[in-house]
TORDRENNU-808155 format. One record per residue (C-alpha): residue in one letter; x, y, z. Coordinates in steps of 0.2 Angstrom, whole numbers, always signed. Last residue first. Layout:
<recs>
<rec res="a" c1="X" c2="Y" c3="Z"/>
...
</recs>
This chain:
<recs>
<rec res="x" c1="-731" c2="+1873" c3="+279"/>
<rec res="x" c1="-714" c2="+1884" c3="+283"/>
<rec res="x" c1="-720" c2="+1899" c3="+276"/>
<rec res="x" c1="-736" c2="+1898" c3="+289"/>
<rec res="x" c1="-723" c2="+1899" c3="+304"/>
<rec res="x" c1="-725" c2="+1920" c3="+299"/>
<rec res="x" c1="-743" c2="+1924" c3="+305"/>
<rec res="x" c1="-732" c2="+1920" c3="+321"/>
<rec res="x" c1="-749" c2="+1933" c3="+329"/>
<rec res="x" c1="-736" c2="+1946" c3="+336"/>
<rec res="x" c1="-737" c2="+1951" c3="+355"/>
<rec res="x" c1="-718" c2="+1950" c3="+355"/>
<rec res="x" c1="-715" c2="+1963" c3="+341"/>
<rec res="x" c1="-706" c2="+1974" c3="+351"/>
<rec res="x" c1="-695" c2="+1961" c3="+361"/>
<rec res="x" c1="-693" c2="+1952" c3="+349"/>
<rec res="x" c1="-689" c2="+1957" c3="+330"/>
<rec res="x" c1="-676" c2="+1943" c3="+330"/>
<rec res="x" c1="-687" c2="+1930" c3="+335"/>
<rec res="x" c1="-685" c2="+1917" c3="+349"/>
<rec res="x" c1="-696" c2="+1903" c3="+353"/>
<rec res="x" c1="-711" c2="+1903" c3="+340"/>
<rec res="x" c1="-723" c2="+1890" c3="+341"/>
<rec res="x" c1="-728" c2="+1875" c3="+328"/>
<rec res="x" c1="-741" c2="+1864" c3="+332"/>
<rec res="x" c1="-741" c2="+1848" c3="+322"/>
<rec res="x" c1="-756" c2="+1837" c3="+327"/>
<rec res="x" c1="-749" c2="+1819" c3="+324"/>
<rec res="x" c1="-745" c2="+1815" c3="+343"/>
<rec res="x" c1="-726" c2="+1813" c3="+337"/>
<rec res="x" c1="-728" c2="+1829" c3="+326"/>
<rec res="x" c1="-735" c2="+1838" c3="+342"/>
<rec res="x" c1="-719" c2="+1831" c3="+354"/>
<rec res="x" c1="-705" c2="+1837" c3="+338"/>
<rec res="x" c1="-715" c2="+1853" c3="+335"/>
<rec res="x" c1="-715" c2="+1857" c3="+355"/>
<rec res="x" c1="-697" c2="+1852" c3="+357"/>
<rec res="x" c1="-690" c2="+1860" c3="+340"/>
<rec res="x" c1="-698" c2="+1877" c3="+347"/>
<rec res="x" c1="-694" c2="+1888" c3="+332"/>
<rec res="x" c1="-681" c2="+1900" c3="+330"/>
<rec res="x" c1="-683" c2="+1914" c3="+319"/>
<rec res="x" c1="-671" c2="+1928" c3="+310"/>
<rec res="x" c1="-682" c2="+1941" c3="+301"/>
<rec res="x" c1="-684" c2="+1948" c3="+287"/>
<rec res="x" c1="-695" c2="+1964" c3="+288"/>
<rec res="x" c1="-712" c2="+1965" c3="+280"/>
<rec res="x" c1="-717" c2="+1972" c3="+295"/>
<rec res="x" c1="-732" c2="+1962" c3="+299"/>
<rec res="x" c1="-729" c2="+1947" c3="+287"/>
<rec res="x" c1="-714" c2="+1943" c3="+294"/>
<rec res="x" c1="-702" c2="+1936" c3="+281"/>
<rec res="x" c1="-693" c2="+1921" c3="+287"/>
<rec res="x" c1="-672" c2="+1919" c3="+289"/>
<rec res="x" c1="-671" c2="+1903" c3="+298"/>
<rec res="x" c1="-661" c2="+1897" c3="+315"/>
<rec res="x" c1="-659" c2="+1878" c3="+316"/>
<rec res="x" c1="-669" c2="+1866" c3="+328"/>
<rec res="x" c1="-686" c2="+1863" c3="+319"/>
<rec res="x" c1="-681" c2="+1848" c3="+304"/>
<rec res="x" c1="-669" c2="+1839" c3="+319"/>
<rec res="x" c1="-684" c2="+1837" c3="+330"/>
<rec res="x" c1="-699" c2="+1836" c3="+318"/>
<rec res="x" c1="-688" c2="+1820" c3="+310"/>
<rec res="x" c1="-683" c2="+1814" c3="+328"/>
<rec res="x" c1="-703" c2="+1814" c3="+333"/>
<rec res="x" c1="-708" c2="+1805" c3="+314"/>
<rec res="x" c1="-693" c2="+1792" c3="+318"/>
<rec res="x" c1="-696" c2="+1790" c3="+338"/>
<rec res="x" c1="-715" c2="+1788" c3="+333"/>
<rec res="x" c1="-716" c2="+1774" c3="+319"/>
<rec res="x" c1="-702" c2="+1759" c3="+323"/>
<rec res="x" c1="-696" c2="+1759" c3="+339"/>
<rec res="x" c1="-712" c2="+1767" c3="+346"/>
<rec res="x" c1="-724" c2="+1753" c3="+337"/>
<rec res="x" c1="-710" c2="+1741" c3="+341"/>
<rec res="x" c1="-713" c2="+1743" c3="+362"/>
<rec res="x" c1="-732" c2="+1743" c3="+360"/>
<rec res="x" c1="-729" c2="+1726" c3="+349"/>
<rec res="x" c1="-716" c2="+1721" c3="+364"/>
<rec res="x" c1="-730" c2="+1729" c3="+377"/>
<rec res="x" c1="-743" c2="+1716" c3="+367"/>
<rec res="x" c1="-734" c2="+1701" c3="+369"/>
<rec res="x" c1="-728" c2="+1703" c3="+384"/>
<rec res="x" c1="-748" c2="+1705" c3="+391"/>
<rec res="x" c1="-753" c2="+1691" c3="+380"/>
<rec res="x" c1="-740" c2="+1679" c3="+390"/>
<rec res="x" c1="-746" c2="+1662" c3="+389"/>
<rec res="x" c1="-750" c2="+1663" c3="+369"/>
<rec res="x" c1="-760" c2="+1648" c3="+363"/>
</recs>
C-alpha cells in the first residue's frame, strides 16, 4: 500500500510536465520566434512578420494553438488588419 499518494501523484504530475508539456511548449516557442517573409493577403504585398512566440508557445501548451501577430512590417497602416496572413503558416 502506497503511504504517500499525495507524492506519488505530484511526482506523476511533475513527469507529465517533464515529459509532454515543456517539449510541445519549447517546440511552439523556438518554431514562432524568428522573423518570416509571408504574403498579406490584403495588399498582396510581402511582408516581414513576427509572431508572438510567447502566446503560440503558452496556447500549443494548452493544446489550442492561437497564433497572434506581434510586429509586421506593413504596421502602422495596416494595423487594424484581420492576420488573414498567420493562415500560411497552418
Amino acid at each position: 500500500m502506497i503511504e504517500r499518494p499525495l507524492i506519488l501523484l505530484a511526482g506523476l504530475a511533475a513527469l507529465g510536465l517533464v515529459y509532454v508539456v515543456l517539449p510541445v511548449t519549447l517546440e511552439a516557442y523556438f518554431r514562432y520566434r524568428k522573423r518570416r517573409s509571408l504574403t498579406c493577403p490584403e495588399e498582396k504585398k510581402i511582408a516581414s512578420v513576427q509572431i508572438d512566440a510567447k502566446r503560440a508557445a503558452w496556447s500549443a501548451a494548452m493544446d489550442s494553438r492561437q497564433l497572434r501577430v506581434r510586429a509586421c512590417s506593413l504596421w502602422p497602416e495596416k494595423s487594424g488588419c484581420g492576420q488573414r496572413c498567420l493562415a500560411q503558416l497552418i
